[in-house]
N, C-alpha and C positions, 0 to 999 in steps of 0.2 A: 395475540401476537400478530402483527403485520406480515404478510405473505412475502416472499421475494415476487409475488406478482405483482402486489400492489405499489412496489417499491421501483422495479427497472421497467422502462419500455418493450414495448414488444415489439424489436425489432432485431435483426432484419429480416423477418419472416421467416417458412420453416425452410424454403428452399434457398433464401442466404444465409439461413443459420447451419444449412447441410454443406454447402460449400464452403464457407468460414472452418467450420470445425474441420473439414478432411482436408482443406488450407493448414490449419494450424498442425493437423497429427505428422503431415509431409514437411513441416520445416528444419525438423534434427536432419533428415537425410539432407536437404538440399543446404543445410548449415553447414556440414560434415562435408558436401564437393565442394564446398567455394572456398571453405579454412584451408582447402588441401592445394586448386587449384588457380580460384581466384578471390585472396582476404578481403580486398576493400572492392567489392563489388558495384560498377558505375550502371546506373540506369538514369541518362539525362543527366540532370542537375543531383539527382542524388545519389549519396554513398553510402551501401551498407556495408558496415566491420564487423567484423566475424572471429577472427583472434583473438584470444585471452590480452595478450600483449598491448594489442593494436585497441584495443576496448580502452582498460586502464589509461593506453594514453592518450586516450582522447579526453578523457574522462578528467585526467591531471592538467589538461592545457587547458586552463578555463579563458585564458585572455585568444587562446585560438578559436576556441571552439564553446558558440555560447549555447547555455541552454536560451528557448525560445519560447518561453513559457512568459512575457511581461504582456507582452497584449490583452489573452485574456483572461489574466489577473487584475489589469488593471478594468475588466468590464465588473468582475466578481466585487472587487476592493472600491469599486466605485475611484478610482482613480490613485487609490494609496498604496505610497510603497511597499513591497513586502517582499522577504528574505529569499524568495525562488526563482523572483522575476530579476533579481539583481545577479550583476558578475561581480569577482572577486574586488574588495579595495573598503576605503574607511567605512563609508555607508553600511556596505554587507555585513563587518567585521563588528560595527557595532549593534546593529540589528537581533544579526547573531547573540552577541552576547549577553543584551537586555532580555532575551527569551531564555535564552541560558539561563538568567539566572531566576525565571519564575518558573521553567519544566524542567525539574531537579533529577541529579543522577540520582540522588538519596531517596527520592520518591516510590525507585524502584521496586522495595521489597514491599512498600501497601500497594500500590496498583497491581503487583502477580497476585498479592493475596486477594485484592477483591476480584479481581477476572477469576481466581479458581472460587473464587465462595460464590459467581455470578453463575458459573459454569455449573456448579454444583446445585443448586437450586433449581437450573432448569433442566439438567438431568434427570435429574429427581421426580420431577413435575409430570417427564413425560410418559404417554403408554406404552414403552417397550418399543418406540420408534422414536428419532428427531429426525428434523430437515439439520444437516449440517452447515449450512448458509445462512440459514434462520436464525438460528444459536448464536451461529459467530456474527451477525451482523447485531443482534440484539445486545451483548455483552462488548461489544466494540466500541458501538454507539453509546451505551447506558455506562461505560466507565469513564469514557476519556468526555464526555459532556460532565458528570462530577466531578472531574478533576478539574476543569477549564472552571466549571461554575456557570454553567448555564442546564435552564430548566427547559422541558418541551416549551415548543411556542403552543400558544393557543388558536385553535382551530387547523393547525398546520401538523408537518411529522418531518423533525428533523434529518431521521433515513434517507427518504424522498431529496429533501433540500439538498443534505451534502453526496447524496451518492448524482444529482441530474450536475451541482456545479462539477463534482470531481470528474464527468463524463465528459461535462463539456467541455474544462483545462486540459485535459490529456488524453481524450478516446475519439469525440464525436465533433461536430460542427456545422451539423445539418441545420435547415430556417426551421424548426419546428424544435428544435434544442435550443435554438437561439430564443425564442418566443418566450419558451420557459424559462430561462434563468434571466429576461431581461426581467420577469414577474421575482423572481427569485432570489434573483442577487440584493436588492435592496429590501428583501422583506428580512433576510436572514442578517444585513445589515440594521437594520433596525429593532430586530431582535436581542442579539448581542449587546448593545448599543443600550437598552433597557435594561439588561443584566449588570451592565456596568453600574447604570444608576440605583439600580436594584441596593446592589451592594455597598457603595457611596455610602445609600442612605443608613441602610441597616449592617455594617460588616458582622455581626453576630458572632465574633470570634474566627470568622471561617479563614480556612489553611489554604484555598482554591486559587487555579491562575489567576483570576480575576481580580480576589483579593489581591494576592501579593503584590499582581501590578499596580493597585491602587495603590497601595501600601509606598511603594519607588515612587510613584508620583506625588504622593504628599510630603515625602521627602525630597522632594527634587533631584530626583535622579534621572536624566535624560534619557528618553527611548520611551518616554511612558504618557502621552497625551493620552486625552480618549480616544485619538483617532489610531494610534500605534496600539495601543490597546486593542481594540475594536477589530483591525485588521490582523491582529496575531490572530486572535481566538477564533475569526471565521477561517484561519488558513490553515490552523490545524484540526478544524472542524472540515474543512472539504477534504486535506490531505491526507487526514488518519485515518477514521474508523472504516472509510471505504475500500479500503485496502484488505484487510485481513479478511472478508466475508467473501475477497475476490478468489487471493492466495490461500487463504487456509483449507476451503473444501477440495482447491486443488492438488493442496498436497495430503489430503485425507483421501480420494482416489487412486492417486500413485501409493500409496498406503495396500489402500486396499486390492490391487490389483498385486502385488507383491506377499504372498503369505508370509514368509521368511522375516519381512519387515515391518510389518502388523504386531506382528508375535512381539518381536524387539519393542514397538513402542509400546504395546500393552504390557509387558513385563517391566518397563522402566515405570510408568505411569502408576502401578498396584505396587511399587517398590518405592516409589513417593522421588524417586533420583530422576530429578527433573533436567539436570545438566543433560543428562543421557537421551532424555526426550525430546530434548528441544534440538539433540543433535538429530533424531532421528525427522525430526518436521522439516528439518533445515534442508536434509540428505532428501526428502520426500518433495520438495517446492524445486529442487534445481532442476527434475525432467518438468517440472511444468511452473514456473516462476510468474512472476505477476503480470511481466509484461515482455517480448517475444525482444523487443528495442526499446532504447530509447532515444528521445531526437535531440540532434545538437544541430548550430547553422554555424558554418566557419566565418569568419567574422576577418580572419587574415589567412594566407595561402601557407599553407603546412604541409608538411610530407610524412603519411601514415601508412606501416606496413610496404614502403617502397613507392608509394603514389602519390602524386602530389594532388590534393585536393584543394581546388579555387576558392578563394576569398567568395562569399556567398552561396556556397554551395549545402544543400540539406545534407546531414549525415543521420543516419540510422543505427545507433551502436547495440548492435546485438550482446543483451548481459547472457541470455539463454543459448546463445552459440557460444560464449566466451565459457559457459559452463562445461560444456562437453569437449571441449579442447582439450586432446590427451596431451598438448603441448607442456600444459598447466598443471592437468587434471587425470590424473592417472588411470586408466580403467574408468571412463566415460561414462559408459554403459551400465558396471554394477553400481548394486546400492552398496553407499559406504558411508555410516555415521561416524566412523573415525577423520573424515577429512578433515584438513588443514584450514583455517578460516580462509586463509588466501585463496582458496578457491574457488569460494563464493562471491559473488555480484549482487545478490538479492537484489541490497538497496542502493545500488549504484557506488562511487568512488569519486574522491573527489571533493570538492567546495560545492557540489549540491547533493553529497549524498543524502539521503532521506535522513532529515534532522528527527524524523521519529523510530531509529534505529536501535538506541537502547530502550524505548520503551517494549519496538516489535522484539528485540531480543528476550524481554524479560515477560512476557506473555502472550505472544500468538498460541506457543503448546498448552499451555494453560487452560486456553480454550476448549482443547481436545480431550484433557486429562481427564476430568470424570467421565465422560464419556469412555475412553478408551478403557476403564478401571474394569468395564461392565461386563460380564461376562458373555459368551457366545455372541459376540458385537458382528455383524453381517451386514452386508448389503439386503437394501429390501427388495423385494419382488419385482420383477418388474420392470423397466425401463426406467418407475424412480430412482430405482437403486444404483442408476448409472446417473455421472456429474452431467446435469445440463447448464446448458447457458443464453443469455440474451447480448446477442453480441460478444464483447469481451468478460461480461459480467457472469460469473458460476450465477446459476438460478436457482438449482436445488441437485441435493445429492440424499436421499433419505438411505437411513442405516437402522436397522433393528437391533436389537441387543434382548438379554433377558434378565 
């Protein structure tokens, strides 16, 4: 199994990985004075939001407030449209719905099963320790590629591929990131690109994205070139599995740092009452969520939280401030698996919420479940036994069990 070393950069060394992290554990406080004091906080040209309120609507005004994500998509896409980089209107809408109708709600209950038969195996496998970032990035990666219908590439590690472009669309943007995915982006296009032909040639019965888009396009059903094709499946190859190997160890941390809450998901997990678990991963990710903000660029002058923000101005929407909003959110501070969905931000609001929302609904805990089944399940030894990270990326967090 590939190391999360062989996988993330080693950066930004250990004395900016010291200040990043005691950056990151200080941002609840400095969230908590600026919701109370100052919501849409100006530095220069940019604005971070910090309200539950003032979050969501930013998050609803898609014609105010764009995401800024087409640039470099269109370096990843090699110049083709795709459904992140676009604002709301008929383009988006039908984009949308051509994927709509090849990543099925209906798919939901074989993809939980095969993430826990995935997860189940390499539980199993191990001796009496995992890396939990290992785990979930291998069953991330290894489910949502069979559903899409693409095989490893040869000589290459799709890990690598989608976690350097997902880095470089929404983390990083240094020349040496750039270097990599100008090698990257068009190998992992032409990768996919071969699976389509792949399949063309021999469909073998198969039920996979890939097919089905074939399938719409031999029917003539619009939305489905090889090139719209091509570009769905690398977009949720960068935008999915890297996610879960980010968020999940992090909310396996706040797990473990919480006895009380540990207890809860290991008793929901040995009782097979998965609703219950997956409320407790969800209650576990909001003190540490995948991403601190998110970026929107005001596109027209709007008034948010009482401030009027300029047409071009960066906004920083904090989902991870809008989570401990007692405005919202009641009792901030305790763990509570009973909350109300509206609570949450996970995966943003809106016309660009993460369109892989009911799949992360229907198995990120999945991930954890065998694992958590195990009994005397611990932190290991050590320093592994605490979450590290390479930049924004969890690196490893190892747990023993017996």
């Amino acid at each position: 199994m590939t190391t999360p070393q062989d996988i993330l950069r080693a950066r930004p060394g250990p004395v900016g990985q010291w200040l990043m992290d005691r950056g990151m554990a200080l941002l609840p406080a400095v969230f908590g004075v600026l919701r109370d004091r100052r919501p849409v906080f100006r530095v220069g040209n940019t604005y971070l939001v910090t309200r539950h309120d003032d979050v969501r609507a930013v998050f609803a005004a898609d014609g105010a407030f764009a995401a800024p994500y087409r640039d470099k998509l269109d370096v990843i896409m090699g110049g083709a449209p795709f459904i992140l980089g676009m604002g709301d209107g008929d383009d988006y809408r039908a984009g949308l719905a051509a994927l709509r109708s090849v990543v099925r709600r209906a798919d939901l209950p074989m993809l939980a099963a095969r993430v826990e038969a995935l997860a189940t195996a390499a539980v199993a496998a191990a001796p009496g320790r995992i890396d939990v970032v290992t785990l979930v990035r291998g069953i991330a990666f290894d489910m949502i590629a069979e559903y899409l219908g693409v095989t490893p590439p040869a000589g290459a590690n799709l890990h690598i591929w989608g976690t350097r472009l997902f880095e470089y669309q929404f983390v990083a943007d240094d020349a040496a990131l750039r270097a990599e995915v100008a090698r990257i982006a068009p190998a992992i296009r032409d990768h996919v690109q071969r699976e389509i032909d792949r399949c063309r040639k021999a469909p073998d019965g198969r039920d996979d994205v890939i097919a089905r888009s074939l399938a719409a396009q031999a029917a003539g059903i619009p939305g489905f070139s090889d090139t719209a094709i091509r570009t769905n499946v690398v977009g949720l190859l960068v935008g999915g599995p890297p996610q879960p190997p980010m968020v999940v160890p992090q909310g396996m941390e706040q797990l473990l740092r919480r006895p009380p809450a540990l207890a809860a998901a290991q008793a929901a997990a040995r009782a097979d009452d998965d609703a219950a678990l997956a409320a407790c991963l969800t209650e576990a990710m909001r003190f540490d969520p995948l991403a601190p903000w998110l970026p929107r660029t005001a596109v027209a002058a709007r008034t948010i939280g009482g401030r009027t923000i300029p047409a071009g101005a960066r906004l920083l929407v904090s989902i991870a401030s809008a989570m401990r909003d007692d405005r919202r959110v009641p009792e901030p501070h305790r763990f509570d698996p009973r909350r109300s969905p509206d609570q949450y931000l996970h995966f943003g609001f809106g016309v660009h919420q993460c369109f892989g929302l009911w799949i992360n609904q229907a198995t990120l805990h999945l991930m954890l479940k065998p694992l958590l089944k195990r009994p005397n399940l611990r932190r290991a030894t050590g320093a592994e036994g605490r979450l590290r990270k390479h930049g924004a990326f969890a690196s490893s967090l190892v747990v023993a069990f017996d």
